[in-house]
PyMOL Python script that loads the backbone (N, CA, C, O; Angstrom):
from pymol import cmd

cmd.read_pdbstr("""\
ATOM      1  N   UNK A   1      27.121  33.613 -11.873  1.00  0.00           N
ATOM      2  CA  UNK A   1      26.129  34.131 -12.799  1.00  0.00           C
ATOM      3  C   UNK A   1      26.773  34.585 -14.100  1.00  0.00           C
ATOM      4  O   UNK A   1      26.258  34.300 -15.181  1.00  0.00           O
ATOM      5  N   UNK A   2      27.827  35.246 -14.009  1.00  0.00           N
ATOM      6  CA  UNK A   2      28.439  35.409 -15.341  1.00  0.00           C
ATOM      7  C   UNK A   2      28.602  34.361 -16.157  1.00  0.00           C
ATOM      8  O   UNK A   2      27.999  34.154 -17.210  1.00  0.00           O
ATOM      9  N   UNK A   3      29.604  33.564 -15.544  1.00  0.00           N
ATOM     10  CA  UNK A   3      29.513  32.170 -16.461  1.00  0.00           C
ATOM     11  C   UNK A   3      28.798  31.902 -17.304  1.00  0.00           C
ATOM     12  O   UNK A   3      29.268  31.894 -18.442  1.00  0.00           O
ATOM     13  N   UNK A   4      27.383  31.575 -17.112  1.00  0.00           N
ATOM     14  CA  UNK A   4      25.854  30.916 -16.976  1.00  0.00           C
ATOM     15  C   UNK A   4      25.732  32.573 -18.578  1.00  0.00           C
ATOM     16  O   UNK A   4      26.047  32.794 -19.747  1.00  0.00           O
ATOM     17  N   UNK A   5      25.008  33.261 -17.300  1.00  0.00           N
ATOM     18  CA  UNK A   5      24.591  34.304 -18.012  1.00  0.00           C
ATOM     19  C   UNK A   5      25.305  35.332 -19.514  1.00  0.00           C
ATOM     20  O   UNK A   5      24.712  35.818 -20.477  1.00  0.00           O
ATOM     21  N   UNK A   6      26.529  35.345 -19.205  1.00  0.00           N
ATOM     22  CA  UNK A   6      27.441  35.864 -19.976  1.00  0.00           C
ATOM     23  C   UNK A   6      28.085  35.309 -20.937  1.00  0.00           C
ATOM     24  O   UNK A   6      28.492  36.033 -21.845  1.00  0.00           O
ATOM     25  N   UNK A   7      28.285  34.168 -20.964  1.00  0.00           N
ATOM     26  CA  UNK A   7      29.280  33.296 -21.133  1.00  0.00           C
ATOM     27  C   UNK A   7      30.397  33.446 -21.293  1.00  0.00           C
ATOM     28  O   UNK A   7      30.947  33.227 -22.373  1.00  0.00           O
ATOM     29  N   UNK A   8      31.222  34.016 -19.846  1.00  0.00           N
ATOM     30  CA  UNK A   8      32.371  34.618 -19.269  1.00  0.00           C
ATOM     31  C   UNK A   8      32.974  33.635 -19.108  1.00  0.00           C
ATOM     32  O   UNK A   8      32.811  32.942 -18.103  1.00  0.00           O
ATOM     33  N   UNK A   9      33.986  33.279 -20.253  1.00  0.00           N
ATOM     34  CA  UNK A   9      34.550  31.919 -20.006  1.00  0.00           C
ATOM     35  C   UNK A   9      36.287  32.108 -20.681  1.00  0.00           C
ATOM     36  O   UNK A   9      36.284  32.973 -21.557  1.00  0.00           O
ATOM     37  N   UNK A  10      37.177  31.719 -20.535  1.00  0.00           N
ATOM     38  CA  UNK A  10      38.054  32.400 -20.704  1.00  0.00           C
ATOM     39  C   UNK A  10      38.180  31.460 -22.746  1.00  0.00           C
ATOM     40  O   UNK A  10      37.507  30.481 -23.067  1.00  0.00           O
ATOM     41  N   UNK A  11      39.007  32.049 -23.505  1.00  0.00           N
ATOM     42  CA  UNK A  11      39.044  31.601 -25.011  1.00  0.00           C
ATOM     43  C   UNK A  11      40.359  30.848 -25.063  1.00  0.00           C
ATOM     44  O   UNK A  11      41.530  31.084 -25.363  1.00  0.00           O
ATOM     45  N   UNK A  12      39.687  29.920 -24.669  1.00  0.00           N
ATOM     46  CA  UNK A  12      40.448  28.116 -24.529  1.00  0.00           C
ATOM     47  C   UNK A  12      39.453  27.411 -24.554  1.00  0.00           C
ATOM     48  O   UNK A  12      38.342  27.830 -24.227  1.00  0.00           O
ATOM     49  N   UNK A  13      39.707  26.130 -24.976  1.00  0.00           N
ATOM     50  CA  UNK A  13      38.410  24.989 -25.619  1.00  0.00           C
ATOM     51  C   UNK A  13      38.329  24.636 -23.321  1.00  0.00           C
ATOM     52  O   UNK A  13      39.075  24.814 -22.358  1.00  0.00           O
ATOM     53  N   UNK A  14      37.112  24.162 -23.557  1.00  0.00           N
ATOM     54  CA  UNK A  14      36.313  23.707 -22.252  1.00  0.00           C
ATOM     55  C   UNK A  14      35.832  22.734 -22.673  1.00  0.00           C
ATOM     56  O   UNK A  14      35.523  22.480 -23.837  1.00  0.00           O
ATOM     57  N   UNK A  15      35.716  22.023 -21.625  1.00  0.00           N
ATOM     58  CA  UNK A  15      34.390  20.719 -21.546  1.00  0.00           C
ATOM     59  C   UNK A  15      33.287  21.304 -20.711  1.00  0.00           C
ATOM     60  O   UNK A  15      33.366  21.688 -19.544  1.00  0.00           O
ATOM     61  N   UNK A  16      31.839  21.305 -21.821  1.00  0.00           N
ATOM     62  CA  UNK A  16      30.468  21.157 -20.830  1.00  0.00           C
ATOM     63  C   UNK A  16      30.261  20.201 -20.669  1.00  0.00           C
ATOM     64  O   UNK A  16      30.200  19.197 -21.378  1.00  0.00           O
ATOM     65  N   UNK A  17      30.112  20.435 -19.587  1.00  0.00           N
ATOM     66  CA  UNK A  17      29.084  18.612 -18.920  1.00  0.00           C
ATOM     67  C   UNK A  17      27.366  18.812 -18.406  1.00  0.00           C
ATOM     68  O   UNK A  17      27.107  19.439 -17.379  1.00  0.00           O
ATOM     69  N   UNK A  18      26.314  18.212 -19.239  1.00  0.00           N
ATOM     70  CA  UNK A  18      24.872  18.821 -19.256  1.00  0.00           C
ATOM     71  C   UNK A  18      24.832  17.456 -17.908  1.00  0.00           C
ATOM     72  O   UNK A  18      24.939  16.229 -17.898  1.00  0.00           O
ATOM     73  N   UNK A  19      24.535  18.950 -16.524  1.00  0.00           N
ATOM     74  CA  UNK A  19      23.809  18.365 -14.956  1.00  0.00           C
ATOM     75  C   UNK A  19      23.017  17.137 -15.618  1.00  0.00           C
ATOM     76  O   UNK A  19      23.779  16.182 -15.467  1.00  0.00           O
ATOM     77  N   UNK A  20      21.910  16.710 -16.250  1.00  0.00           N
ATOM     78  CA  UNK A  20      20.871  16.295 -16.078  1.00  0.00           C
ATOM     79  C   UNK A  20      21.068  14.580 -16.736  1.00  0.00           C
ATOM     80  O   UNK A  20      20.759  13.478 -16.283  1.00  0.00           O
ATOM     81  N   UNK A  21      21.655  14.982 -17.854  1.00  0.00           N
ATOM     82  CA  UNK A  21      21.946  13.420 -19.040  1.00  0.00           C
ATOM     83  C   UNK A  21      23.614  13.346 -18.718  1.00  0.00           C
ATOM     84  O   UNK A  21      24.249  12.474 -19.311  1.00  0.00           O
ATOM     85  N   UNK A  22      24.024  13.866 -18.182  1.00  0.00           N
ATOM     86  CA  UNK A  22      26.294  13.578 -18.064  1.00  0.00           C
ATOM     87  C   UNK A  22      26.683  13.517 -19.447  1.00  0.00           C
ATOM     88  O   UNK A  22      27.657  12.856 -19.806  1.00  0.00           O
ATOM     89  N   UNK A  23      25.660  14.456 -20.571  1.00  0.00           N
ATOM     90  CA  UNK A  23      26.474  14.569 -22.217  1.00  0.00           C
ATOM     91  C   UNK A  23      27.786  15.545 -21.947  1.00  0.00           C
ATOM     92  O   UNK A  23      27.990  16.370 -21.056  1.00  0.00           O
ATOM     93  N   UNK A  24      28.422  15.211 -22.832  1.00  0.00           N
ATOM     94  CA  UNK A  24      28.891  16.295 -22.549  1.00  0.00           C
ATOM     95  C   UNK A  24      29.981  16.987 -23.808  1.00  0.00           C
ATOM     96  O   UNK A  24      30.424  16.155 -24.600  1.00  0.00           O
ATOM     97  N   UNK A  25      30.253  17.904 -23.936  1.00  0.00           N
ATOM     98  CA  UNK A  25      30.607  18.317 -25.517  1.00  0.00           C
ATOM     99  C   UNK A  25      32.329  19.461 -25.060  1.00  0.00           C
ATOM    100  O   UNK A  25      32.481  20.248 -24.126  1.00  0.00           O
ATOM    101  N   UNK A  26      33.139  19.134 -25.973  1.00  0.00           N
ATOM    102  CA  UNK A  26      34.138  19.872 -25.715  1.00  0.00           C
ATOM    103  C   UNK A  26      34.325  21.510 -27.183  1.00  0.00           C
ATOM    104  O   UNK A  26      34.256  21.377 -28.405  1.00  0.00           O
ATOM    105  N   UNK A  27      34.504  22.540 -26.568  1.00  0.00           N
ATOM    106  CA  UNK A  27      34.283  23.554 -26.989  1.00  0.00           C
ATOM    107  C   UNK A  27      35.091  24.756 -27.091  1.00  0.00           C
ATOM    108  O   UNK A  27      35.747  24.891 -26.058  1.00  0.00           O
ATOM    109  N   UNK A  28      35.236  25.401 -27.679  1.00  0.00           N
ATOM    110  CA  UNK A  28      36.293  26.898 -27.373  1.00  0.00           C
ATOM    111  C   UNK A  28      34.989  28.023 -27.103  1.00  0.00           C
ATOM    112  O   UNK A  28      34.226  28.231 -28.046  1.00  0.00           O
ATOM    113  N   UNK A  29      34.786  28.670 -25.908  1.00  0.00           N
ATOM    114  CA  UNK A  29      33.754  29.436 -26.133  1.00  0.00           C
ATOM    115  C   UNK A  29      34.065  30.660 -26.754  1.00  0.00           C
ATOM    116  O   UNK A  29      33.523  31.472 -26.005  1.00  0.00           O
ATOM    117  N   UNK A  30      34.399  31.054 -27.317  1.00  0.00           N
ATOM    118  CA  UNK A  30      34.943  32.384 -28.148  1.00  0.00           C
ATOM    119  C   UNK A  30      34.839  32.244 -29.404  1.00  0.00           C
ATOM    120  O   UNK A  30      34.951  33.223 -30.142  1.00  0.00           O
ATOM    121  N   UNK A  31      34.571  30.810 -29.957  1.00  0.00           N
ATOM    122  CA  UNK A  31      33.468  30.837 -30.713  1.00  0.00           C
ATOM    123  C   UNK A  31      32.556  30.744 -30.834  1.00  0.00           C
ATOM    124  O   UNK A  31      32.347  30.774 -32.047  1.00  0.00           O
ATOM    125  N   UNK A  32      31.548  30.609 -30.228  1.00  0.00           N
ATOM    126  CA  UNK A  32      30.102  30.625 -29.930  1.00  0.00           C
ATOM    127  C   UNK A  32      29.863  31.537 -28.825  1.00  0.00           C
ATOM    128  O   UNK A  32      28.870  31.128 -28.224  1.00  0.00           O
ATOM    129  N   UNK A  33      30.292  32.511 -28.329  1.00  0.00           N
ATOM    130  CA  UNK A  33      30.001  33.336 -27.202  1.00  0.00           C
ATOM    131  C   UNK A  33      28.831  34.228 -27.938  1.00  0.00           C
ATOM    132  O   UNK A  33      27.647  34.280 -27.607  1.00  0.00           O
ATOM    133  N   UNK A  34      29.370  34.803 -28.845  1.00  0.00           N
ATOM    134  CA  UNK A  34      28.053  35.900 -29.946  1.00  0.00           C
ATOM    135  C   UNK A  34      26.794  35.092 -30.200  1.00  0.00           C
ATOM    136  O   UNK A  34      25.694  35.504 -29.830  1.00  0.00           O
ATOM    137  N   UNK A  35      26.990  33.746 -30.939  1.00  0.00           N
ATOM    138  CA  UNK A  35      25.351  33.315 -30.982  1.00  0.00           C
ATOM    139  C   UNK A  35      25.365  32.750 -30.029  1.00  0.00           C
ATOM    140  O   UNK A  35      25.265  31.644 -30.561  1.00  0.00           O
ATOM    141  N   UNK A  36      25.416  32.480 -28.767  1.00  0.00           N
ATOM    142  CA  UNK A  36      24.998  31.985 -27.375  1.00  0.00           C
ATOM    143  C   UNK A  36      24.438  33.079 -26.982  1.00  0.00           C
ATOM    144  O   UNK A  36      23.339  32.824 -26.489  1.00  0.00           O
ATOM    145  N   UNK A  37      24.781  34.606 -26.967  1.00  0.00           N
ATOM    146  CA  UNK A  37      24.224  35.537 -26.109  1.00  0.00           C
ATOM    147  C   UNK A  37      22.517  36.144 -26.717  1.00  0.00           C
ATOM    148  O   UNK A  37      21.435  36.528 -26.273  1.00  0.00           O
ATOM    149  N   UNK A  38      23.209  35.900 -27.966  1.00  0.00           N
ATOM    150  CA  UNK A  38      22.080  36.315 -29.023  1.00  0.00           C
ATOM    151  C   UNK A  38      20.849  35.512 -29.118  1.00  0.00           C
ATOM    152  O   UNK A  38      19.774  35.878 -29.594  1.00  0.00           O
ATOM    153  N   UNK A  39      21.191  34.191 -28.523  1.00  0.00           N
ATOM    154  CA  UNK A  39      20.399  33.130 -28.634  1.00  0.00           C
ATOM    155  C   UNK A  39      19.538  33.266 -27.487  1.00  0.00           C
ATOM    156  O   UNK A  39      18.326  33.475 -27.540  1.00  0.00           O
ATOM    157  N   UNK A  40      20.583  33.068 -25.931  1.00  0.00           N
ATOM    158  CA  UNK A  40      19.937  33.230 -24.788  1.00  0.00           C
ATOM    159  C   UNK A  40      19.427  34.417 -24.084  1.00  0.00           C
ATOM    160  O   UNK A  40      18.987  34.411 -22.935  1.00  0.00           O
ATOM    161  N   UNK A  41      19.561  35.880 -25.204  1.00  0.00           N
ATOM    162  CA  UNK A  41      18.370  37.079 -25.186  1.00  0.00           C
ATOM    163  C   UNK A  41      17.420  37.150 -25.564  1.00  0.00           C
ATOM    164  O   UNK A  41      16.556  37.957 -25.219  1.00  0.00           O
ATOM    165  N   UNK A  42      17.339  36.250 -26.439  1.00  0.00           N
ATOM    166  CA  UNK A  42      15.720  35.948 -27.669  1.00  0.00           C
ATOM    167  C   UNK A  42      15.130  35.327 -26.556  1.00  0.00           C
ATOM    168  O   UNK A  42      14.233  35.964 -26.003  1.00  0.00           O
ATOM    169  N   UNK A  43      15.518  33.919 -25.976  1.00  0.00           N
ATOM    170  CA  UNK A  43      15.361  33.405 -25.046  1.00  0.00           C
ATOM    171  C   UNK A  43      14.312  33.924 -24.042  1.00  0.00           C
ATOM    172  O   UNK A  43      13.087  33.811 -24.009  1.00  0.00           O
ATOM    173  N   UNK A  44      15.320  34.611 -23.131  1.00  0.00           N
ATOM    174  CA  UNK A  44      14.621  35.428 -22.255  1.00  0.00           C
ATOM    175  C   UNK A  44      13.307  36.149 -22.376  1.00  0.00           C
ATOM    176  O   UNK A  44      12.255  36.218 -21.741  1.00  0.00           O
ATOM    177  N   UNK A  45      13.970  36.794 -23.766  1.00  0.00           N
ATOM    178  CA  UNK A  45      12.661  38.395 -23.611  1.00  0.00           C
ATOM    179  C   UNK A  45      11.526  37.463 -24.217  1.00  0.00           C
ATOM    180  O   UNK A  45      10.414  37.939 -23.989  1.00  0.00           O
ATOM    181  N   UNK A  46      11.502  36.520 -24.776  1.00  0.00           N
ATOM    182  CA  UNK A  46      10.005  35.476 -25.174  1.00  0.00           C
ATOM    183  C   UNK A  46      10.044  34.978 -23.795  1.00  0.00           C
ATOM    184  O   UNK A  46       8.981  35.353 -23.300  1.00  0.00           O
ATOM    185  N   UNK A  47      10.454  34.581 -23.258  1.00  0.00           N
ATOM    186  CA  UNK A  47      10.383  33.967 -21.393  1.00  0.00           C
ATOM    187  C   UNK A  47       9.129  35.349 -20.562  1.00  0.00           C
ATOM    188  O   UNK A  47       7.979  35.262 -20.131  1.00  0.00           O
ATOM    189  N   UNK A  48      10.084  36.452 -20.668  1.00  0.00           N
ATOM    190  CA  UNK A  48       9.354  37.391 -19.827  1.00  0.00           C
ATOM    191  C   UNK A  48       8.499  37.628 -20.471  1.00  0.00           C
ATOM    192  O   UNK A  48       7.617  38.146 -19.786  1.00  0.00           O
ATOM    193  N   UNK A  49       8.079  37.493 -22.031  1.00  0.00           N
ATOM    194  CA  UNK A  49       6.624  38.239 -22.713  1.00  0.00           C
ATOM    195  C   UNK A  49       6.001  37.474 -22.197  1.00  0.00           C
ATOM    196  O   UNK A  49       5.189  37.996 -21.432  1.00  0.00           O
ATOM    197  N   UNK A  50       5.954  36.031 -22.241  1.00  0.00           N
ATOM    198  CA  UNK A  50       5.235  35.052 -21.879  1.00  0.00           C
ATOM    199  C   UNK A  50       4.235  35.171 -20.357  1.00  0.00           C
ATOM    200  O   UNK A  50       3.031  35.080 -20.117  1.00  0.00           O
ATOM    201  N   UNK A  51       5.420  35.412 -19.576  1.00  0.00           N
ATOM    202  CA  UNK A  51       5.046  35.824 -17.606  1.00  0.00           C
ATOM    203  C   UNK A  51       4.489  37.101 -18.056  1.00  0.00           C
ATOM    204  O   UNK A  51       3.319  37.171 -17.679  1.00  0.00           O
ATOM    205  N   UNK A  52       4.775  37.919 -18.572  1.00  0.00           N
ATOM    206  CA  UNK A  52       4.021  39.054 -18.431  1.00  0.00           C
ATOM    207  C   UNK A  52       2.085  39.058 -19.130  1.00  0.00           C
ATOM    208  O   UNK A  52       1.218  39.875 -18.821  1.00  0.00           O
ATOM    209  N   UNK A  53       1.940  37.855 -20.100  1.00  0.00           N
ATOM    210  CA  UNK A  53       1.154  38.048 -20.579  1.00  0.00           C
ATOM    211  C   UNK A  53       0.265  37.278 -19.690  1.00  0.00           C
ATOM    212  O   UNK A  53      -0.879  37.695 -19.504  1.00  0.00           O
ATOM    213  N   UNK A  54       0.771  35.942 -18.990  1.00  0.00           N
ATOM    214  CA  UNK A  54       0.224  35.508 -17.962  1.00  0.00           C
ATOM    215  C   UNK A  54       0.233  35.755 -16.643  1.00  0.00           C
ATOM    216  O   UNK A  54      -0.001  34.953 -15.740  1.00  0.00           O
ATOM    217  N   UNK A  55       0.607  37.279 -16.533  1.00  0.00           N
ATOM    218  CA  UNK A  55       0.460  37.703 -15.361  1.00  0.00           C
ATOM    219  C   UNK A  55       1.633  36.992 -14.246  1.00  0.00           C
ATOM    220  O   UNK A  55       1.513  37.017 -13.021  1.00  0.00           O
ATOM    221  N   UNK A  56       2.676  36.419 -14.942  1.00  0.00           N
ATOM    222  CA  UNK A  56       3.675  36.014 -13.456  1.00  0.00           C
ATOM    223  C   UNK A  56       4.828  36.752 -13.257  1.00  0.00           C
ATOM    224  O   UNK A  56       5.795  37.050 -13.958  1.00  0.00           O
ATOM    225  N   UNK A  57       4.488  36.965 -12.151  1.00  0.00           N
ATOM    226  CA  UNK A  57       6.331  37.589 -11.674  1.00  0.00           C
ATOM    227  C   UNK A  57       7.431  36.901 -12.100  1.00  0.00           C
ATOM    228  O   UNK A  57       7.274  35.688 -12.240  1.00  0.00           O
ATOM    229  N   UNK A  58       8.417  37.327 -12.323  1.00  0.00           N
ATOM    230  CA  UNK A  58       9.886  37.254 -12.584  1.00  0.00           C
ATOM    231  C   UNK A  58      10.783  37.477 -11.514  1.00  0.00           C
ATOM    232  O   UNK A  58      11.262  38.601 -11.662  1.00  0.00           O
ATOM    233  N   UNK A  59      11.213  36.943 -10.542  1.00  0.00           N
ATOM    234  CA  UNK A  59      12.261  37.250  -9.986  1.00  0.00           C
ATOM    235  C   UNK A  59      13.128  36.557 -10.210  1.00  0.00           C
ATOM    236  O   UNK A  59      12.908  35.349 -10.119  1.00  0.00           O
ATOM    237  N   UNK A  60      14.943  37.181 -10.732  1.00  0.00           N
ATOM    238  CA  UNK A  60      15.915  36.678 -11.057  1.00  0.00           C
ATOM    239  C   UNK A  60      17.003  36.797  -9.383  1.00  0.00           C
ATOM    240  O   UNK A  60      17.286  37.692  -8.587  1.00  0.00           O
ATOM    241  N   UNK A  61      17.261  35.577  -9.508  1.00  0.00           N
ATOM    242  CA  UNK A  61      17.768  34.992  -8.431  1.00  0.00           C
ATOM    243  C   UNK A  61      19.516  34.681  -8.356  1.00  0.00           C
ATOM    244  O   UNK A  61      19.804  33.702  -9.044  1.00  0.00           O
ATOM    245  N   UNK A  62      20.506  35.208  -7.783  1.00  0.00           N
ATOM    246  CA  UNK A  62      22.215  34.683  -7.938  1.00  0.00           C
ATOM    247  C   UNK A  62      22.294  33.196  -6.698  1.00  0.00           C
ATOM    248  O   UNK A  62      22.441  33.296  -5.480  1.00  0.00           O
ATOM    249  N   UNK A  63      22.158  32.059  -7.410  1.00  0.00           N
ATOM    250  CA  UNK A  63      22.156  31.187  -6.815  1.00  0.00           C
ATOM    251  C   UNK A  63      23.856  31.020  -5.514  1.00  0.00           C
ATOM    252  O   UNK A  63      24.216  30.219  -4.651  1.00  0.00           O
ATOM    253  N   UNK A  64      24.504  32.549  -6.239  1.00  0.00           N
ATOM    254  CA  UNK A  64      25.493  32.202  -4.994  1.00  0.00           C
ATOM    255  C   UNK A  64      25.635  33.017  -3.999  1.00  0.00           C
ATOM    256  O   UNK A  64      26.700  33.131  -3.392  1.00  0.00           O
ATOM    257  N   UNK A  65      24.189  33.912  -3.622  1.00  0.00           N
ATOM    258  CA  UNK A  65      24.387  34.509  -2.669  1.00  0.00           C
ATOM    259  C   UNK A  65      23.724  34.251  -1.652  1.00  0.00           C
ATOM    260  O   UNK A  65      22.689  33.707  -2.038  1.00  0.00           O
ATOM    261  N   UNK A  66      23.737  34.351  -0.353  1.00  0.00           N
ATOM    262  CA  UNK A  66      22.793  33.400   0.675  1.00  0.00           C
ATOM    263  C   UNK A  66      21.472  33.385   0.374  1.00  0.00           C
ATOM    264  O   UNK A  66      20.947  33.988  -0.562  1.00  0.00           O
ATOM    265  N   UNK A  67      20.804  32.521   1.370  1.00  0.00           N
ATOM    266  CA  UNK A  67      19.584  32.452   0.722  1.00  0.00           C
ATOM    267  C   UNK A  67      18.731  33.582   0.935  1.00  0.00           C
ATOM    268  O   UNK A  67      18.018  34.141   0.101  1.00  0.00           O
ATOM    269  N   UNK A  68      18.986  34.028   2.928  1.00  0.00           N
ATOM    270  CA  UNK A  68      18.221  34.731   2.840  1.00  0.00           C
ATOM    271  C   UNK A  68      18.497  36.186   2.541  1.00  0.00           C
ATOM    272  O   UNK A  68      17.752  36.967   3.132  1.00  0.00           O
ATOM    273  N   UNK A  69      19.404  36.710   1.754  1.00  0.00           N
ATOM    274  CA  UNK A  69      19.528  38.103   1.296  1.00  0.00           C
ATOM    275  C   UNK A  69      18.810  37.574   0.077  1.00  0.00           C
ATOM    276  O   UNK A  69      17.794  38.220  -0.179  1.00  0.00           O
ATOM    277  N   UNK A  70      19.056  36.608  -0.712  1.00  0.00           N
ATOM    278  CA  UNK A  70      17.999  36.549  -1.989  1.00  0.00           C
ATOM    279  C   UNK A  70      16.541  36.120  -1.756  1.00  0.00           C
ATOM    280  O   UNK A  70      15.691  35.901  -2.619  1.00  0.00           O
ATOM    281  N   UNK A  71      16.388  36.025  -0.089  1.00  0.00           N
ATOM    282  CA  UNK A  71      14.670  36.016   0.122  1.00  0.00           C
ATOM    283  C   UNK A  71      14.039  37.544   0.331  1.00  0.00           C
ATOM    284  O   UNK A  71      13.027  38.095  -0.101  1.00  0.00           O
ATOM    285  N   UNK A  72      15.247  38.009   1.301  1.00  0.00           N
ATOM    286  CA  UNK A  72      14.602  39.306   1.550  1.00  0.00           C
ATOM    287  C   UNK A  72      14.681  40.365   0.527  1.00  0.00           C
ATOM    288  O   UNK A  72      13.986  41.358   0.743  1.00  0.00           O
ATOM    289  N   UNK A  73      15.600  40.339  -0.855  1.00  0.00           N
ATOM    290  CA  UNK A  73      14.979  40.925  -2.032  1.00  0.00           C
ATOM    291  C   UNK A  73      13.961  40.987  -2.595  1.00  0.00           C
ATOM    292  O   UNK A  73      13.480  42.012  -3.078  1.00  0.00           O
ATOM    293  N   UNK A  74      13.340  39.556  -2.620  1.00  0.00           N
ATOM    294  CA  UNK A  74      12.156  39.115  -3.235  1.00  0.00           C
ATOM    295  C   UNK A  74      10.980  39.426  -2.469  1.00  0.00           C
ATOM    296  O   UNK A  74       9.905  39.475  -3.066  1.00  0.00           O
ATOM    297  N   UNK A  75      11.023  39.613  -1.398  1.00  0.00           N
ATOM    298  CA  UNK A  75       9.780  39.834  -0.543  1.00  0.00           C
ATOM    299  C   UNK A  75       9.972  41.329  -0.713  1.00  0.00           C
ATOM    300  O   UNK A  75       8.877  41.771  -1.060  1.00  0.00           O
ATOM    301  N   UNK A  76      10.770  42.213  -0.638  1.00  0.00           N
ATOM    302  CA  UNK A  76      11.396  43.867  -0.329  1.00  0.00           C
ATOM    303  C   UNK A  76      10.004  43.847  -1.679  1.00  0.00           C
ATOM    304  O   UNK A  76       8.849  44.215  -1.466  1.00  0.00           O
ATOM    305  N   UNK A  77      10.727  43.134  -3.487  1.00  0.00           N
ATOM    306  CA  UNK A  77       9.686  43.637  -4.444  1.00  0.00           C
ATOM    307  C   UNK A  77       8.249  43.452  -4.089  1.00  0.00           C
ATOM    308  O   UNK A  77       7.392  44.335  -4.140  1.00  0.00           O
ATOM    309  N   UNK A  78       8.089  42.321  -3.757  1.00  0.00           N
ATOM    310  CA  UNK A  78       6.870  41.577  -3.578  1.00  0.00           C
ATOM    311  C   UNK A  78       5.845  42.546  -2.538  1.00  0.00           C
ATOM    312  O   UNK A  78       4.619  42.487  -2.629  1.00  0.00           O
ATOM    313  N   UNK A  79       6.379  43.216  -1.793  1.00  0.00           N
ATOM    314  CA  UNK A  79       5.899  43.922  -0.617  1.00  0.00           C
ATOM    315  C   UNK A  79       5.918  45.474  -1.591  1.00  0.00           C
ATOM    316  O   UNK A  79       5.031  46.322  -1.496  1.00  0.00           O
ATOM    317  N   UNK A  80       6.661  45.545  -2.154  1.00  0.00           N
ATOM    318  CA  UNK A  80       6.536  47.192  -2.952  1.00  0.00           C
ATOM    319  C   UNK A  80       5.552  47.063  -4.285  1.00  0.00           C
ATOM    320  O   UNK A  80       5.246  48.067  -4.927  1.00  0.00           O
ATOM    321  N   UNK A  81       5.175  45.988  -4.573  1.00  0.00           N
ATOM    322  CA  UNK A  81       4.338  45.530  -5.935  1.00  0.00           C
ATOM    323  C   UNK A  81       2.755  45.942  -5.258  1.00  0.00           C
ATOM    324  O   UNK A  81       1.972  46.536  -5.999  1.00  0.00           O
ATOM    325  N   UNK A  82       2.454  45.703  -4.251  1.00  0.00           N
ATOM    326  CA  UNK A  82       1.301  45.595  -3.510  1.00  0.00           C
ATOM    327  C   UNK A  82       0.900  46.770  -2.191  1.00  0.00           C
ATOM    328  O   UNK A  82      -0.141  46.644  -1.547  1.00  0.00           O
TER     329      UNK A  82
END
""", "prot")
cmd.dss("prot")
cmd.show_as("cartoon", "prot")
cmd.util.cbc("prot")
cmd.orient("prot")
């Protein structure tokens, strides 16, 4: 999640490789770490105004922790919402 979320990446050029098309772009993230974060907070908080205005839940999920401790979080809110 840091990775992703943070962009906790160490300041040496990287290769991204985009999952979906195999583009892929070579980079130093330590220069773009500031407008990446800045970018992917604007991001978000228009993401959640959006669910909130249409009434949807948000649950943020760590795709590396089992599944079912990240089910039984979601049900723990889901069950305390109601």
């Amino acid at each position: 999640f840091a990775k992703e979320a943070l962009f906790d990446y160490q300041n040496r050029p990287h290769k991204f490789v985009d999952m979906e098309t195999g583009e892929s772009i070579s980079i130093n993230p330590g220069e773009i770490k500031s407008s990446f974060k800045q970018i992917s907070e604007k991001y978000m908080a228009e993401f959640k105004l959006k669910c909130a205005q249409y009434r949807i839940d948000i649950f943020e999920a760590d795709i590396n922790k089992p599944f079912d401790k990240v089910l039984e979080a979601y049900l723990t809110k889901r069950n305390n919402l109601y």
